[in-house]
C-alpha positions in Angstrom: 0.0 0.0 0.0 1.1 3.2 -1.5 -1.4 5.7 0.1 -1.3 9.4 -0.6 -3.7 12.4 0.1 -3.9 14.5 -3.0 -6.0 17.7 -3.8 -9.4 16.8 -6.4 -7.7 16.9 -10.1 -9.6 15.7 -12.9 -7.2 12.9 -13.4 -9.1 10.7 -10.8 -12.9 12.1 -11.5 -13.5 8.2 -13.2 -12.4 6.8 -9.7 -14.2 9.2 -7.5 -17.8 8.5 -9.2 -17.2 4.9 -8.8 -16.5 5.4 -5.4 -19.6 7.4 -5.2 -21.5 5.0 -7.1 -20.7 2.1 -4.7 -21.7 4.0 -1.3 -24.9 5.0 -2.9 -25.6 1.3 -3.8 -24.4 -0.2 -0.8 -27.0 2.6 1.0 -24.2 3.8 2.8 -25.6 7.2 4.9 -22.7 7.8 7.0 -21.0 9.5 4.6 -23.0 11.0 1.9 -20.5 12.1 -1.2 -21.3 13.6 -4.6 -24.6 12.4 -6.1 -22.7 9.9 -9.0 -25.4 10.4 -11.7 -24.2 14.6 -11.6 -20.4 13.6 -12.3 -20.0 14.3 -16.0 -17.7 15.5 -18.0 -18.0 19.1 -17.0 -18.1 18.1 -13.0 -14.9 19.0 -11.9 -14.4 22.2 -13.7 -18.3 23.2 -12.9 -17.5 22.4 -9.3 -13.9 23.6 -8.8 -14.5 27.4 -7.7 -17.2 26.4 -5.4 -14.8 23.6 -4.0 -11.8 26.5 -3.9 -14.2 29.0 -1.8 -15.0 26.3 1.0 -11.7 25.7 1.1 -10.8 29.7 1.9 -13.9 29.8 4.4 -15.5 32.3 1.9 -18.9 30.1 2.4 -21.1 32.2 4.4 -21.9 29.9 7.9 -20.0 27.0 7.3 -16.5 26.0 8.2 -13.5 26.5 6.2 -13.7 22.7 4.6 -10.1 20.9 2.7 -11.1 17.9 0.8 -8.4 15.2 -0.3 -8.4 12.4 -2.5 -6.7 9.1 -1.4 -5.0 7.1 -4.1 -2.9 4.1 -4.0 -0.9 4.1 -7.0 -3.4 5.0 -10.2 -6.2 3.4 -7.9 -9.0 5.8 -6.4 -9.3 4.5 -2.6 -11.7 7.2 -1.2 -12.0 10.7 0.6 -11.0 12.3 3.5 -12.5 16.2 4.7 -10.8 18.6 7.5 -13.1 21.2 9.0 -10.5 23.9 10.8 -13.1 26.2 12.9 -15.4 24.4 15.9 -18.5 25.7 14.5 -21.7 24.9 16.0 -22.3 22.2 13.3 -19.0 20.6 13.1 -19.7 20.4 16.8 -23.1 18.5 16.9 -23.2 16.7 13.1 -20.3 16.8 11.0 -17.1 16.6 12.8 -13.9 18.3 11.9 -12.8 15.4 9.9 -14.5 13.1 7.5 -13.6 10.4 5.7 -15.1 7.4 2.9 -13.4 4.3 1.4 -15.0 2.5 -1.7 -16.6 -0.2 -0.3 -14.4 -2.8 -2.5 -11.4 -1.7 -0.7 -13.4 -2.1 3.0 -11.2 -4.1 5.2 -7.8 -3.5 3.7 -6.5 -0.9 6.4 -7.5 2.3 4.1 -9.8 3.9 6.5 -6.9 3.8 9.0 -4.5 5.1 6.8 -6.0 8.1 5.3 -7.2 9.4 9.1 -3.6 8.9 9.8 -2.5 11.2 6.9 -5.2 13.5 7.5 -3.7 13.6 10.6 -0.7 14.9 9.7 -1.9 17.7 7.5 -4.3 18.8 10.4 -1.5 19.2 12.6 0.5 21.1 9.8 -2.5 23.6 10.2 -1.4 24.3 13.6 -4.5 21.9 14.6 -4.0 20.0 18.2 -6.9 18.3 18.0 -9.3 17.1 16.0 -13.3 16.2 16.5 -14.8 12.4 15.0 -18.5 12.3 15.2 -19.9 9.2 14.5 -23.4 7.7 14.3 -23.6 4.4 17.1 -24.4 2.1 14.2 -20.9 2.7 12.7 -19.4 0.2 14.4 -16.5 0.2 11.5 -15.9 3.8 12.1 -15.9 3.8 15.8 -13.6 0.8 15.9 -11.0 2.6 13.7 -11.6 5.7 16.0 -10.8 4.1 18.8 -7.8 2.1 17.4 -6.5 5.3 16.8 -6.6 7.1 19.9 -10.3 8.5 19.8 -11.5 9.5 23.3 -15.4 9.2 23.9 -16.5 12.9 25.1 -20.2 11.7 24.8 -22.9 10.9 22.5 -25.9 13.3 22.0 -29.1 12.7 19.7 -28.6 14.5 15.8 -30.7 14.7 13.0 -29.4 15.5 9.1 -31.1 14.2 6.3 -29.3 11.2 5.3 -29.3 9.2 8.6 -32.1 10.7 10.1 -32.8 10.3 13.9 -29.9 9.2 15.1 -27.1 8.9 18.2 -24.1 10.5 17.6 -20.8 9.5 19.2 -18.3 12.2 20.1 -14.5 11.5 20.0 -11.8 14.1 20.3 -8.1 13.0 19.0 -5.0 14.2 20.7 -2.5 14.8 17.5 
């Protein structure tokens, strides 16, 4: 395994709407990416300056929000997200960090990996820690949380519209 974090280039837009593609047929709703049937050929250059101002915070009540691509080797693995500001909704839904693997690639280590190098870029932000939320039935998540260091702060009730109703564990992680 030859994991990297790289910034969206169209190179790998094939890879990241069959990722896409596979969480939305596997009804995966714990992380909800890019709706695959909008990827065309025109989706990363229509997308691009909207993904460049979340980036630079310049979205009006929303986080500053860095998205990565993990690749191993020409492969497309999956996603990872860093929120930078503990704003009220990072705090109580989305976390500070985010992260997907195709499901074909489930149970290979990838999840692990790309929190660990996610990690590292957090703490090159000047980060010192970083918030996990995580809906209870996520058992995967929550185990690689807590392999990783993720201490339990608490677990409130949420509501978004992909998962609905749900409880929502809080980890915080030391880097």
């Amino acid at each position: 395994m030859v994991l990297k974090l790289i910034k969206r280039c169209p190179k790998y837009v094939a890879g990241y709407k069959e990722f896409c593609q596979e969480l939305y047929d596997h009804n995966i709703v714990y992380f909800r990416p890019t709706r695959p049937e909008s990827i065309d050929a025109d989706w990363f250059k229509r997308t691009k300056e909207k993904k460049e101002k979340k980036e630079q915070g310049l979205i009006e009540g929303q986080s500053p929000s860095l998205h990565f691509w993990a690749v191993d080797g020409e492969q497309f693995i999956g996603e990872f997200q860093l929120r930078t500001e503990f704003t009220e909704k990072v705090l109580t839904d989305i976390g500070s960090i985010g992260y997907g693997v195709k499901v074909s690639q489930w149970g290979k280590g990838y999840g692990t990996e790309i929190l660990r190098l996610g990690f590292a870029i957090a703490k090159g932000l000047g980060m010192e820690k970083v918030l996990f939320t995580i809906n209870e039935k996520n058992t995967r998540s929550i185990h690689v949380c807590e392999k990783l260091g993720g201490k339990l702060e608490d677990t409130i009730d949420a509501y978004n519209e992909a998962e609905g109703q749900h409880r929502l564990r809080r980890y915080w992680i030391e880097l």
